[in-house]
PDB file of N, CA, C, O and CB in Angstrom:
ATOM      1  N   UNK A   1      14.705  -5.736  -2.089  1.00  0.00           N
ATOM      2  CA  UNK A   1      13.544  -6.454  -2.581  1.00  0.00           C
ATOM      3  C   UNK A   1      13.880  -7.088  -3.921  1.00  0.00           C
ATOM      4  O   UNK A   1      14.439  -6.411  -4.784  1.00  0.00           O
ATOM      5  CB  UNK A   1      12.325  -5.516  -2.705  1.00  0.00           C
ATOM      6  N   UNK A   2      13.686  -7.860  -4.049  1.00  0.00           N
ATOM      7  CA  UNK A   2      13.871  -8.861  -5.609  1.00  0.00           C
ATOM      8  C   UNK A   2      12.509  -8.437  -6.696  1.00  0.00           C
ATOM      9  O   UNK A   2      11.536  -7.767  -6.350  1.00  0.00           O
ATOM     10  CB  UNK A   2      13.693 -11.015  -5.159  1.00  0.00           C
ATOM     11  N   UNK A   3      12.751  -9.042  -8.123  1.00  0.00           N
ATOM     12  CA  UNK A   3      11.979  -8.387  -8.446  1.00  0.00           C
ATOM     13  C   UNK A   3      10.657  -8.987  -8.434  1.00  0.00           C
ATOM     14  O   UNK A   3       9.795  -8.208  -8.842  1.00  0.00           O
ATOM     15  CB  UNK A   3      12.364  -7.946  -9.411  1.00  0.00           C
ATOM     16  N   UNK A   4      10.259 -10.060  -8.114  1.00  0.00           N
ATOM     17  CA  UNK A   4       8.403 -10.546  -7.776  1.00  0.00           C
ATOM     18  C   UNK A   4       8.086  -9.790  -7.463  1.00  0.00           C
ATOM     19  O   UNK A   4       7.247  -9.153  -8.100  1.00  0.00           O
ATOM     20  CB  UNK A   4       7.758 -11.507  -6.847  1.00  0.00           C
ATOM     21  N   UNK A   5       8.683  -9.280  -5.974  1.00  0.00           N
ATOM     22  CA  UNK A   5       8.106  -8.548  -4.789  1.00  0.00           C
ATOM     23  C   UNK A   5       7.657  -7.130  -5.492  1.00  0.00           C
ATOM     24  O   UNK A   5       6.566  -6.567  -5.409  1.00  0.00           O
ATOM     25  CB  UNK A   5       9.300  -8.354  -3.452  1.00  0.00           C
ATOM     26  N   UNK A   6       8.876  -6.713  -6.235  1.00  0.00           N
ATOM     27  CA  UNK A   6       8.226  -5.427  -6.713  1.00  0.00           C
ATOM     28  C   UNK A   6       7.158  -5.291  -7.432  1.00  0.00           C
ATOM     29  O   UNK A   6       6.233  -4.525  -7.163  1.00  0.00           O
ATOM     30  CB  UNK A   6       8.935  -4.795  -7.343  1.00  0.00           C
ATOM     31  N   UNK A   7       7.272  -6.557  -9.078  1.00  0.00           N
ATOM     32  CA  UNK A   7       6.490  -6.650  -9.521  1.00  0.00           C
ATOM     33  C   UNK A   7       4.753  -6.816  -9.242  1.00  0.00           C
ATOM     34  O   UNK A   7       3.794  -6.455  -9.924  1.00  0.00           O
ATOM     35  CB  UNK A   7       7.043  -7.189  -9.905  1.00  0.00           C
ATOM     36  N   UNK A   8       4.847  -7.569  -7.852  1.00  0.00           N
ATOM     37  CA  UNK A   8       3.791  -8.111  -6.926  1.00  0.00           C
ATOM     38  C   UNK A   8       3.130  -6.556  -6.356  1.00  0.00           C
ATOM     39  O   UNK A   8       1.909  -6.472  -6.485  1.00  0.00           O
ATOM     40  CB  UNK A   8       4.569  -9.253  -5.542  1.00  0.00           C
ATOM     41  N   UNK A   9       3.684  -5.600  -5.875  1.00  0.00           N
ATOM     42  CA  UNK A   9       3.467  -4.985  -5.470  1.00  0.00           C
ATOM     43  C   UNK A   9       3.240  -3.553  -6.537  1.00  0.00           C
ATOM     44  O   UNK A   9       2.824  -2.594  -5.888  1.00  0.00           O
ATOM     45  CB  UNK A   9       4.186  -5.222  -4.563  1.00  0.00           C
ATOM     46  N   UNK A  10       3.354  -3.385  -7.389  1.00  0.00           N
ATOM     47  CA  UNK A  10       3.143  -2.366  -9.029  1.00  0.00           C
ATOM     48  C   UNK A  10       2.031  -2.554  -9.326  1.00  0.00           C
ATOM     49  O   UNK A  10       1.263  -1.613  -9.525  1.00  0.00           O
ATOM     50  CB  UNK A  10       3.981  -2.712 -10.484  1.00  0.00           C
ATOM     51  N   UNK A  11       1.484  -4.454  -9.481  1.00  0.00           N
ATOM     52  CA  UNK A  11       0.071  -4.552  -9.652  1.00  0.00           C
ATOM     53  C   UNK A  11      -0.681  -4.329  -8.841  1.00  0.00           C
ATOM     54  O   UNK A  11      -1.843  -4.069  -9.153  1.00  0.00           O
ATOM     55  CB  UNK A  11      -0.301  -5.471  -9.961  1.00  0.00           C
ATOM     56  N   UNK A  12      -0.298  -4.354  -7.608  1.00  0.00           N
ATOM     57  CA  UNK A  12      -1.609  -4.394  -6.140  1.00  0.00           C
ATOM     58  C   UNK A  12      -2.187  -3.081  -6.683  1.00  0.00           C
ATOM     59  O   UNK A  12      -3.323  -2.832  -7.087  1.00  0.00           O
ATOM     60  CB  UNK A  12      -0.930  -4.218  -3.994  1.00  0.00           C
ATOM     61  N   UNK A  13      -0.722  -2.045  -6.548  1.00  0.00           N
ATOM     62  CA  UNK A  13      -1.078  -0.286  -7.083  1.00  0.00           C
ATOM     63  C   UNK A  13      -1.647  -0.388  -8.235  1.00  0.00           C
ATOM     64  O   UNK A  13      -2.123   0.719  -8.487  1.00  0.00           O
ATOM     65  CB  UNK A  13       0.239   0.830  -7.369  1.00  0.00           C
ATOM     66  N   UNK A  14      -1.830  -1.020  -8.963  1.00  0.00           N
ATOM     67  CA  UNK A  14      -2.307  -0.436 -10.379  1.00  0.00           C
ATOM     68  C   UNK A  14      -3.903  -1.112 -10.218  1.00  0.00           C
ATOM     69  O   UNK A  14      -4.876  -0.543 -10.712  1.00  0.00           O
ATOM     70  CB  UNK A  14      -1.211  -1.099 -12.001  1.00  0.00           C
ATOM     71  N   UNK A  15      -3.981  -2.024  -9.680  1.00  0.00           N
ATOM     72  CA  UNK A  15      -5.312  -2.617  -9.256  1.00  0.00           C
ATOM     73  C   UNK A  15      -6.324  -1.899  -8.494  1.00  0.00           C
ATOM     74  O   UNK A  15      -7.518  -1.724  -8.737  1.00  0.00           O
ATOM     75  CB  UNK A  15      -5.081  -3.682  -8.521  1.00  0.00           C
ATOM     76  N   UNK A  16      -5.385  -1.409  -7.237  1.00  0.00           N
ATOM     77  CA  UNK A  16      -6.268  -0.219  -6.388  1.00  0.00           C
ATOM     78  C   UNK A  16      -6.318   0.899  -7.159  1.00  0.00           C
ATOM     79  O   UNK A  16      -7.464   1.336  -7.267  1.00  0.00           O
ATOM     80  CB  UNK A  16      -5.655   0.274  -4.950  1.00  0.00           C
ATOM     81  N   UNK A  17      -5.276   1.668  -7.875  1.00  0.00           N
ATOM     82  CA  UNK A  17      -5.481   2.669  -8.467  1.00  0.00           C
ATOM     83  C   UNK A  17      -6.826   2.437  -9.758  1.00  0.00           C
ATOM     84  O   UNK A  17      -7.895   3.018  -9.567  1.00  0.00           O
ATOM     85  CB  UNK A  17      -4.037   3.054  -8.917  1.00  0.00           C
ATOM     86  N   UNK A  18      -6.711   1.892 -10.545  1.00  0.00           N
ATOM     87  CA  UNK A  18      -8.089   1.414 -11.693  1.00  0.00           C
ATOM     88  C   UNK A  18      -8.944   1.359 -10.730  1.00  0.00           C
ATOM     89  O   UNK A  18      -9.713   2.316 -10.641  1.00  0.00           O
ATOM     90  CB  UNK A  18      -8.105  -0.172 -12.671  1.00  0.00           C
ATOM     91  N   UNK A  19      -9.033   0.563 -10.020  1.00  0.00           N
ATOM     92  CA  UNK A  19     -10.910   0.421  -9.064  1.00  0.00           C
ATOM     93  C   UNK A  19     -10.791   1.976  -8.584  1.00  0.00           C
ATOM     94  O   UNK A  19     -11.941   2.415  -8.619  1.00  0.00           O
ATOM     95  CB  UNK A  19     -11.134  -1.093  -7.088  1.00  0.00           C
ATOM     96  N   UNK A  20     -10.053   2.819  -8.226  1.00  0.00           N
ATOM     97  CA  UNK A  20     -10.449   3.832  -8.078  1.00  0.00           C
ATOM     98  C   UNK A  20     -10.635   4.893  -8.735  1.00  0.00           C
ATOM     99  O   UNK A  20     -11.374   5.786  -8.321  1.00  0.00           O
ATOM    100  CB  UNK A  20     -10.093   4.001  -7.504  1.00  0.00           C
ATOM    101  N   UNK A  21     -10.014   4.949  -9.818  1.00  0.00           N
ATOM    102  CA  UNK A  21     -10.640   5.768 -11.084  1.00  0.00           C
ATOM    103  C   UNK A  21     -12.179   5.266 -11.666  1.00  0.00           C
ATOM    104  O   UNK A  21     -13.079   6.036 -12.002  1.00  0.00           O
ATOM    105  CB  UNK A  21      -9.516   5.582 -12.406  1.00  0.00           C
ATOM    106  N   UNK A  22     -12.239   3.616 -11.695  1.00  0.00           N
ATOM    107  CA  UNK A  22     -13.549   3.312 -12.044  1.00  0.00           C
ATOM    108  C   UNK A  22     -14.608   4.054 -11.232  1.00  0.00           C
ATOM    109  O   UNK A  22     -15.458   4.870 -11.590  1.00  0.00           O
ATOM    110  CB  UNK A  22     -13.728   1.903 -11.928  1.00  0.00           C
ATOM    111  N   UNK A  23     -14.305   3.522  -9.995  1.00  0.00           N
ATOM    112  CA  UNK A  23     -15.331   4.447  -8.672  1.00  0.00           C
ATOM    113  C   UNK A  23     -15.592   5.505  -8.626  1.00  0.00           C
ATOM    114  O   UNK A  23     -16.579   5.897  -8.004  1.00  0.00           O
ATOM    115  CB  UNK A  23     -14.982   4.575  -7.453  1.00  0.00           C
ATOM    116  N   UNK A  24     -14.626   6.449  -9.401  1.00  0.00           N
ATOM    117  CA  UNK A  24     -14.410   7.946  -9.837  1.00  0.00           C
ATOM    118  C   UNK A  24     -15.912   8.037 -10.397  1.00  0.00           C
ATOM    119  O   UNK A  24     -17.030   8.309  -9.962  1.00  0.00           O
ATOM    120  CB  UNK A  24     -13.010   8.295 -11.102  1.00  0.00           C
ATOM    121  N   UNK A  25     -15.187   7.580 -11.856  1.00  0.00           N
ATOM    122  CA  UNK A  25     -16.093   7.667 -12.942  1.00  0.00           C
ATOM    123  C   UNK A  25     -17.617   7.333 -12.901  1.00  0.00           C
ATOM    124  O   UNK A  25     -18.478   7.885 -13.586  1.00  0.00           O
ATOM    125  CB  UNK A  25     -15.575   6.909 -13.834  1.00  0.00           C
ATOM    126  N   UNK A  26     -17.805   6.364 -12.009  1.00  0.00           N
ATOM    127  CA  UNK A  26     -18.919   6.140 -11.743  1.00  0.00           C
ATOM    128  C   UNK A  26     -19.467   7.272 -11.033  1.00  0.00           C
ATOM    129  O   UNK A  26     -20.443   7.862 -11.497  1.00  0.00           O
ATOM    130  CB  UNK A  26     -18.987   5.025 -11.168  1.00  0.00           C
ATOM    131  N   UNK A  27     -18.835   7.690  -9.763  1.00  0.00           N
ATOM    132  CA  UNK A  27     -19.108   8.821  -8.639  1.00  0.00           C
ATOM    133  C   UNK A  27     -19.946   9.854  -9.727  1.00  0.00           C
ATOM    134  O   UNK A  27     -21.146  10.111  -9.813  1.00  0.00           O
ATOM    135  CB  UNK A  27     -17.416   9.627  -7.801  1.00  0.00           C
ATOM    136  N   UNK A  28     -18.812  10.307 -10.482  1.00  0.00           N
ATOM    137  CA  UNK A  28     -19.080  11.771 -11.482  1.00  0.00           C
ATOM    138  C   UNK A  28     -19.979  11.868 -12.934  1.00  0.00           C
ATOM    139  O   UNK A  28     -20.220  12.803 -13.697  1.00  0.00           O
ATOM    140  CB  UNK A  28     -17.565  12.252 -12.015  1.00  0.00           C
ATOM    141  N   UNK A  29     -20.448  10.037 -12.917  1.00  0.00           N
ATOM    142  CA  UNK A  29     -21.700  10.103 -13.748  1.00  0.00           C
ATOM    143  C   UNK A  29     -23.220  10.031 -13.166  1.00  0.00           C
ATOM    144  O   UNK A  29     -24.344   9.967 -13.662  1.00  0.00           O
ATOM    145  CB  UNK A  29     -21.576   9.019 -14.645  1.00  0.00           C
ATOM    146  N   UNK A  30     -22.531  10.085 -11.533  1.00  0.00           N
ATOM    147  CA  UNK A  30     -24.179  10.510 -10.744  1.00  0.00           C
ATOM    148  C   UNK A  30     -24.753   9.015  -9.991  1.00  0.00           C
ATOM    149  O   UNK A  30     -25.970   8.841  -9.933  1.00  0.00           O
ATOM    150  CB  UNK A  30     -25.679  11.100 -12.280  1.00  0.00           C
ATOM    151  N   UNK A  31     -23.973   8.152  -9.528  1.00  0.00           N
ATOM    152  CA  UNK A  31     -24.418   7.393  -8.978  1.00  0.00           C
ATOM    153  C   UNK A  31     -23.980   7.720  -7.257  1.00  0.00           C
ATOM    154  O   UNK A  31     -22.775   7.781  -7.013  1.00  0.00           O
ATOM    155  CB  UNK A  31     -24.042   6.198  -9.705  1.00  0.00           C
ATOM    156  N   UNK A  32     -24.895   7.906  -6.199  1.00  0.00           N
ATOM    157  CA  UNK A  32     -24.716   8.199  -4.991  1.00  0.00           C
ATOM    158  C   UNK A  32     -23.968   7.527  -4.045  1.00  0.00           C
ATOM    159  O   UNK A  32     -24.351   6.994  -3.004  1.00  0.00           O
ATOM    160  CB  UNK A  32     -25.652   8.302  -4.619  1.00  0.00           C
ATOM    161  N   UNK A  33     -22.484   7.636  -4.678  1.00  0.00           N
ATOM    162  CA  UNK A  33     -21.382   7.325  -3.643  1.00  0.00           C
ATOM    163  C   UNK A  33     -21.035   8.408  -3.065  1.00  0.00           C
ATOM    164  O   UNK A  33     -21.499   9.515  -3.337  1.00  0.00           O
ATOM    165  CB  UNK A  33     -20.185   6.726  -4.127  1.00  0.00           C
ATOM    166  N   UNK A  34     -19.815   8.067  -1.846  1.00  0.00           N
ATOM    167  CA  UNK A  34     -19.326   9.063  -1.452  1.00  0.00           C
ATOM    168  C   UNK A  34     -17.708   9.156  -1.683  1.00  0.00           C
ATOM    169  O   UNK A  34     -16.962   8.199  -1.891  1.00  0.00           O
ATOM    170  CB  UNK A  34     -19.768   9.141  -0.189  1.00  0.00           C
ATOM    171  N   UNK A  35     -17.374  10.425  -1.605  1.00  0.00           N
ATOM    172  CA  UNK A  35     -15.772  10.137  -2.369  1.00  0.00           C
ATOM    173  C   UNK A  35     -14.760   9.407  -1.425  1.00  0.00           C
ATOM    174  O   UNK A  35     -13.551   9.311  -1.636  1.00  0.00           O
ATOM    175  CB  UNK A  35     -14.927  11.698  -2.802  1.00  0.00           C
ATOM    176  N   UNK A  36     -15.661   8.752  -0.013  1.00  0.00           N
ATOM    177  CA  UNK A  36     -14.407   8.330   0.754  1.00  0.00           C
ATOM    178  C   UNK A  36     -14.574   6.702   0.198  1.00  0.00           C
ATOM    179  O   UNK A  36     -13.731   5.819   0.354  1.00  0.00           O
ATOM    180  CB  UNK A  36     -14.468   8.639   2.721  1.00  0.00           C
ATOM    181  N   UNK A  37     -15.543   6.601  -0.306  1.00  0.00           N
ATOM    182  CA  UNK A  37     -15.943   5.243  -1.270  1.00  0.00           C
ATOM    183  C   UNK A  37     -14.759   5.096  -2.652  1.00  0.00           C
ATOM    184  O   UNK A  37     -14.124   4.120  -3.051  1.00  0.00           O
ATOM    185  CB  UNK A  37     -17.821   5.538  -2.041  1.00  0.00           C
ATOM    186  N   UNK A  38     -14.795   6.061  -2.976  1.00  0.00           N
ATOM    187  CA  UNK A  38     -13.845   6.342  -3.902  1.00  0.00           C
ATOM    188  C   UNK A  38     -12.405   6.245  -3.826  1.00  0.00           C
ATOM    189  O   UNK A  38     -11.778   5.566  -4.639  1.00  0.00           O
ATOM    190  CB  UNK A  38     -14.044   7.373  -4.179  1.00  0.00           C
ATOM    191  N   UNK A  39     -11.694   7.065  -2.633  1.00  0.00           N
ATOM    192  CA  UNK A  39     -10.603   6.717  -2.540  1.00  0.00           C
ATOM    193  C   UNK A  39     -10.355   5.595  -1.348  1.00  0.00           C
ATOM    194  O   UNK A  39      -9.306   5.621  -0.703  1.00  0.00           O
ATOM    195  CB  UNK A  39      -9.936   7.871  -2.469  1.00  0.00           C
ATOM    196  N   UNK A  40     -11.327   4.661  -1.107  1.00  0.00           N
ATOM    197  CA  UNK A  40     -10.867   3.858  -0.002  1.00  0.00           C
ATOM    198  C   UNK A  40      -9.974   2.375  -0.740  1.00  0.00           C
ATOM    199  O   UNK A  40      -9.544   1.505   0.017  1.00  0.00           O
ATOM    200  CB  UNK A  40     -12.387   3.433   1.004  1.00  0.00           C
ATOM    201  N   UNK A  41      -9.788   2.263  -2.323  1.00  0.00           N
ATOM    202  CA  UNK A  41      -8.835   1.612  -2.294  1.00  0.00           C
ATOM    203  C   UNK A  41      -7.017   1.740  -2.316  1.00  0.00           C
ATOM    204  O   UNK A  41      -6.021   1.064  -2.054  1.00  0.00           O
ATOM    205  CB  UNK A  41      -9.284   1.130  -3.026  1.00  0.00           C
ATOM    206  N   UNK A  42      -7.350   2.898  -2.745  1.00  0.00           N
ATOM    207  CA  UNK A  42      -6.128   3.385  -3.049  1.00  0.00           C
ATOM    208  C   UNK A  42      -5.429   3.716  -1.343  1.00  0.00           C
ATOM    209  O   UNK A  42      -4.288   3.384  -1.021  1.00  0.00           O
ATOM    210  CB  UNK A  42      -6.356   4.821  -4.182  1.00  0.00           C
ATOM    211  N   UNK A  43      -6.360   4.389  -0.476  1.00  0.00           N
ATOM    212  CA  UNK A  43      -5.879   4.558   0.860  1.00  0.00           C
ATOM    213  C   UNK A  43      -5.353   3.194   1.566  1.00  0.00           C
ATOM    214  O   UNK A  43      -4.234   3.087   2.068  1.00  0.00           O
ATOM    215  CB  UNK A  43      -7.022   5.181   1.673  1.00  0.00           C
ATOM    216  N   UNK A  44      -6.310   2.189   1.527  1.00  0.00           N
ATOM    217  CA  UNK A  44      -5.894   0.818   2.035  1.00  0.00           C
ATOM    218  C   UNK A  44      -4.634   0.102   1.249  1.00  0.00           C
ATOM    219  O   UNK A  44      -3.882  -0.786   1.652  1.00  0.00           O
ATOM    220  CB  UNK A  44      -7.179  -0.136   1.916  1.00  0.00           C
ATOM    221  N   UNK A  45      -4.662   0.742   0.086  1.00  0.00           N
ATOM    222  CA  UNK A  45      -3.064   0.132  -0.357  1.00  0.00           C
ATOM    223  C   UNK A  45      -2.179   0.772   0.517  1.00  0.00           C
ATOM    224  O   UNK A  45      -1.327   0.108   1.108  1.00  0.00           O
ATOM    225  CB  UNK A  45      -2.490   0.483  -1.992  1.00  0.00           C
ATOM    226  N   UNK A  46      -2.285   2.101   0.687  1.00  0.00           N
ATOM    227  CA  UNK A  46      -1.080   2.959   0.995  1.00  0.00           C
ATOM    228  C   UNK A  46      -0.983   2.618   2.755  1.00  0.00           C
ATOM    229  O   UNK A  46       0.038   2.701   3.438  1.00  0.00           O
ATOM    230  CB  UNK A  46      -1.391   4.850   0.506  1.00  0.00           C
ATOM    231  N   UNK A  47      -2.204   2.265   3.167  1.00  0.00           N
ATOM    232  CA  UNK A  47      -2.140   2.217   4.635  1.00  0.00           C
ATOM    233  C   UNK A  47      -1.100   0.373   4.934  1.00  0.00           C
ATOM    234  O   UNK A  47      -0.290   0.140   5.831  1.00  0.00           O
ATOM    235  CB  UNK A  47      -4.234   2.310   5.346  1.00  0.00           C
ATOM    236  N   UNK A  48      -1.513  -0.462   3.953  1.00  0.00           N
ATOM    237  CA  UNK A  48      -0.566  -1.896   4.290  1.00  0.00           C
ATOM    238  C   UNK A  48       0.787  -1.623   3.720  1.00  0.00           C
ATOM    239  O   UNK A  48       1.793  -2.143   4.203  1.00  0.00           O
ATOM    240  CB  UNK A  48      -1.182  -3.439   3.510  1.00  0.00           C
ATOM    241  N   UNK A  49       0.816  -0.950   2.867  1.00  0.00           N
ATOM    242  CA  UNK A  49       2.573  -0.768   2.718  1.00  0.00           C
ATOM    243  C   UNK A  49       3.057  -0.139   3.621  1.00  0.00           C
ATOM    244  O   UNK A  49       4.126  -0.495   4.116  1.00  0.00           O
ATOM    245  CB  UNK A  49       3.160  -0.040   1.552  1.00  0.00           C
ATOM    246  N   UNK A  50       2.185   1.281   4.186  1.00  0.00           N
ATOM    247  CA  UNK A  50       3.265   1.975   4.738  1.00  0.00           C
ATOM    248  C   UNK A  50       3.656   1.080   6.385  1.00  0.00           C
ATOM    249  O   UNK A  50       4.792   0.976   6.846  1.00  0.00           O
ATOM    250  CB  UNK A  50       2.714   3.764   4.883  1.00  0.00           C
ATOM    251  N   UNK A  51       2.428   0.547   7.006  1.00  0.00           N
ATOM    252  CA  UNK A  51       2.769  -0.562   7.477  1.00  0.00           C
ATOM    253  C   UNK A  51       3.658  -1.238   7.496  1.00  0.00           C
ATOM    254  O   UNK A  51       4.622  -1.156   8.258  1.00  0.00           O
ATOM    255  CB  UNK A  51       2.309  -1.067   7.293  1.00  0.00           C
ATOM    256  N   UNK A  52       3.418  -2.231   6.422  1.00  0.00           N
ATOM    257  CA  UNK A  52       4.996  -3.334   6.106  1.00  0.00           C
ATOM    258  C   UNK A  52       6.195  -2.516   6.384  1.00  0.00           C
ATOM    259  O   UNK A  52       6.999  -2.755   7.285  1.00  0.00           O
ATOM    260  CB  UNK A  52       5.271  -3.926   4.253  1.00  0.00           C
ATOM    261  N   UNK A  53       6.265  -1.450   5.476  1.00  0.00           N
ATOM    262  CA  UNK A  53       7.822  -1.120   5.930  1.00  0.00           C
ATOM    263  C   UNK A  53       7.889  -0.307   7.191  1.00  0.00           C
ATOM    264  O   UNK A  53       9.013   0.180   7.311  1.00  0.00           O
ATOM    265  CB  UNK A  53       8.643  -0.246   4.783  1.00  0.00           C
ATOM    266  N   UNK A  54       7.116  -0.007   8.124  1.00  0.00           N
ATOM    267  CA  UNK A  54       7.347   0.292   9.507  1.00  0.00           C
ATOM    268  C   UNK A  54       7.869  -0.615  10.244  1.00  0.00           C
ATOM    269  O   UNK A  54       8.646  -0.348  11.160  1.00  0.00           O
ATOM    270  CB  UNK A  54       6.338   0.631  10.107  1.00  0.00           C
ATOM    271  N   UNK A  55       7.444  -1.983   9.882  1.00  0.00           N
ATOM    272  CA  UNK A  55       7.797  -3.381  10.533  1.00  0.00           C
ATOM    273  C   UNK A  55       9.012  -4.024  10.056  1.00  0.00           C
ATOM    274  O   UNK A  55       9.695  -4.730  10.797  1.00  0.00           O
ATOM    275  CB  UNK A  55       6.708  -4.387  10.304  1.00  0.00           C
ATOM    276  N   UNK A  56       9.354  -3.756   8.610  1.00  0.00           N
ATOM    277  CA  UNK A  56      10.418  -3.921   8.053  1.00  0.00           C
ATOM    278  C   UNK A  56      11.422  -2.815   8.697  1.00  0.00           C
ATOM    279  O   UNK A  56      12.522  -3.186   9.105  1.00  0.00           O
ATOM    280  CB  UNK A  56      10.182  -3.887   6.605  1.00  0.00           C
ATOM    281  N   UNK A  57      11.125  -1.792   8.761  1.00  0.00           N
ATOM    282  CA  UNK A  57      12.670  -0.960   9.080  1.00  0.00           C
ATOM    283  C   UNK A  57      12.635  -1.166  10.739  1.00  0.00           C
ATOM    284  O   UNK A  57      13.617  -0.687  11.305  1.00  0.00           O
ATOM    285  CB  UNK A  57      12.723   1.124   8.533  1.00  0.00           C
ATOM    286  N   UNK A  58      11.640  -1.814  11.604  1.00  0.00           N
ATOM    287  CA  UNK A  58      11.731  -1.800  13.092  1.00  0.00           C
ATOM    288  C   UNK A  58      12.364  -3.427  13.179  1.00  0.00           C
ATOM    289  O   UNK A  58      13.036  -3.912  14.090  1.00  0.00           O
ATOM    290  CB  UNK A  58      10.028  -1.457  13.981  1.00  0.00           C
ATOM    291  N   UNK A  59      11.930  -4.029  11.990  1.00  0.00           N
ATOM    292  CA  UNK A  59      12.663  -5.360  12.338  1.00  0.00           C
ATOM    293  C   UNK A  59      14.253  -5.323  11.846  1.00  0.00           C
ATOM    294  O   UNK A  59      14.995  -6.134  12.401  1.00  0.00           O
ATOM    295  CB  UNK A  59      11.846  -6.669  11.554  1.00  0.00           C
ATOM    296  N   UNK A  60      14.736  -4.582  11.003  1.00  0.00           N
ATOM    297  CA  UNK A  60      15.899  -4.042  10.612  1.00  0.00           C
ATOM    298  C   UNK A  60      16.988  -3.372  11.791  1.00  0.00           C
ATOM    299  O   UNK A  60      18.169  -3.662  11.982  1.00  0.00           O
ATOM    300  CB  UNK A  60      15.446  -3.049   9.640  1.00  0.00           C
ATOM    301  N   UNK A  61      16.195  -2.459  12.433  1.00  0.00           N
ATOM    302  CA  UNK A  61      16.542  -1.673  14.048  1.00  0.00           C
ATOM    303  C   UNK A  61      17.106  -2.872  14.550  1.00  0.00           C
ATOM    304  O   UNK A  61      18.315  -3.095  14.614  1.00  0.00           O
ATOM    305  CB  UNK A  61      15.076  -1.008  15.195  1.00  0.00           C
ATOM    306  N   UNK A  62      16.020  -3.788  14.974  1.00  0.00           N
ATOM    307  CA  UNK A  62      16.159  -4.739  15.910  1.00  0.00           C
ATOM    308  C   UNK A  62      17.597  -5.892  15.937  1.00  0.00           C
ATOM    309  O   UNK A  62      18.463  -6.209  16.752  1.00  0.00           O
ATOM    310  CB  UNK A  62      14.845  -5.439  15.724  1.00  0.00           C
ATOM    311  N   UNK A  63      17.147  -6.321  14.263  1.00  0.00           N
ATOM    312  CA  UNK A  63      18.810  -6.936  13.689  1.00  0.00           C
ATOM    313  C   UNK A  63      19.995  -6.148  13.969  1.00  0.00           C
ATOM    314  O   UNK A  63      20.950  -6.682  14.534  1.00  0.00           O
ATOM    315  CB  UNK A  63      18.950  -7.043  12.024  1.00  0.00           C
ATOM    316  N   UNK A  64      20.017  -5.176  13.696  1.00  0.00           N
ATOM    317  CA  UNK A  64      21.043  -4.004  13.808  1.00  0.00           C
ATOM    318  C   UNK A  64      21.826  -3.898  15.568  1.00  0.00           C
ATOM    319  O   UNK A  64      23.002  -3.934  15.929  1.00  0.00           O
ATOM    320  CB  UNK A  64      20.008  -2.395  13.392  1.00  0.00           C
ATOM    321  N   UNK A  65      20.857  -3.794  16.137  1.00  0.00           N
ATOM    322  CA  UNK A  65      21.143  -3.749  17.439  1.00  0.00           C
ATOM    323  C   UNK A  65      21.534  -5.080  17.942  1.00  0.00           C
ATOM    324  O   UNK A  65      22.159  -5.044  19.002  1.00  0.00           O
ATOM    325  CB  UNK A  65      20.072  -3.215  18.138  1.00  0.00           C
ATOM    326  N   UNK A  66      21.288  -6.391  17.373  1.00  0.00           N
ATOM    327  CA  UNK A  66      21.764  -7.462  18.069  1.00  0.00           C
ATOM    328  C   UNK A  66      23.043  -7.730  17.472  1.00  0.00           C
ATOM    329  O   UNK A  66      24.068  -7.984  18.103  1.00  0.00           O
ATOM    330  CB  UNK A  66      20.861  -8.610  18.063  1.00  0.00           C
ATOM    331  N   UNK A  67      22.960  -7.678  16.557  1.00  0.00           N
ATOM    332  CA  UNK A  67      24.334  -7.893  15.625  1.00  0.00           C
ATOM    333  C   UNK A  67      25.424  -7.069  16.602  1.00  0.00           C
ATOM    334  O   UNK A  67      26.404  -7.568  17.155  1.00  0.00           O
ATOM    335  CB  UNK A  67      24.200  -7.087  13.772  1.00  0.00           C
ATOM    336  N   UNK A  68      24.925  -5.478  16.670  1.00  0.00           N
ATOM    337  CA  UNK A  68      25.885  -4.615  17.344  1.00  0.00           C
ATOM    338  C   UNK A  68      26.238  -5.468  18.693  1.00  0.00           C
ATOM    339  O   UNK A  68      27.378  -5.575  19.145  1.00  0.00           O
ATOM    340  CB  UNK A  68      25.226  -3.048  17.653  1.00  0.00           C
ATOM    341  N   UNK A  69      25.197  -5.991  19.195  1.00  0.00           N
ATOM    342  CA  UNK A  69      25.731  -6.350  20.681  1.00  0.00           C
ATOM    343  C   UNK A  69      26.799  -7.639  21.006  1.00  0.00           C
ATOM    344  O   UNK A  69      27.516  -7.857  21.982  1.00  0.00           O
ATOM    345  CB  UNK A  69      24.408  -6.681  21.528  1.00  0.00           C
ATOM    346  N   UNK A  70      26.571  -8.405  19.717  1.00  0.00           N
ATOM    347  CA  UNK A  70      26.765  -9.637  19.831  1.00  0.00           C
ATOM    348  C   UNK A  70      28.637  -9.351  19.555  1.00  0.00           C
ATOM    349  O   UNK A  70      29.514 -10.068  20.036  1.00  0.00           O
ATOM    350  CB  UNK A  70      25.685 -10.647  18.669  1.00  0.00           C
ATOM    351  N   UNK A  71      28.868  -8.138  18.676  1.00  0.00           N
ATOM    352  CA  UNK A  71      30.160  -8.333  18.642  1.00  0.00           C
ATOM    353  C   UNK A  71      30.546  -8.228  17.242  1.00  0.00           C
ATOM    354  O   UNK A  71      31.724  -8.370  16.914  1.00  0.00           O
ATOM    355  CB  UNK A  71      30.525  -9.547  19.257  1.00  0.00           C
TER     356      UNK A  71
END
């Protein structure tokens, strides 16, 4: 990965992570959320990365194996 990508991807986390401490904070000064309200940004980060690189290391497999075949 180069470094945008990383950089690109440090803020997504630090973006979901803050909205979810805010949501916290709000939660635990008594406003009637629920805590899956709370951690649903931080989960949806973790659910599209871990994604991407399922698709990244299956599209990796895939290169791997043609390369192998081709010789």
């Amino acid at each position: 990965m180069d470094d945008k990508k990383i950089g690109l991807l440090t803020y997504m986390f630090v973006a979901a992570l803050s909205l979810s401490m805010i949501l916290a904070i709000v939660k635990l000064v008594g406003v009637p959320i629920t805590w899956f309200a709370v951690v649903l940004p931080v989960a949806t980060y973790l659910v599209i990365i871990f994604s991407l690189m399922l698709i990244g290391s299956i599209a990796g497999i895939v290169m791997s194996i043609q390369k192998n075949m081709r010789g």
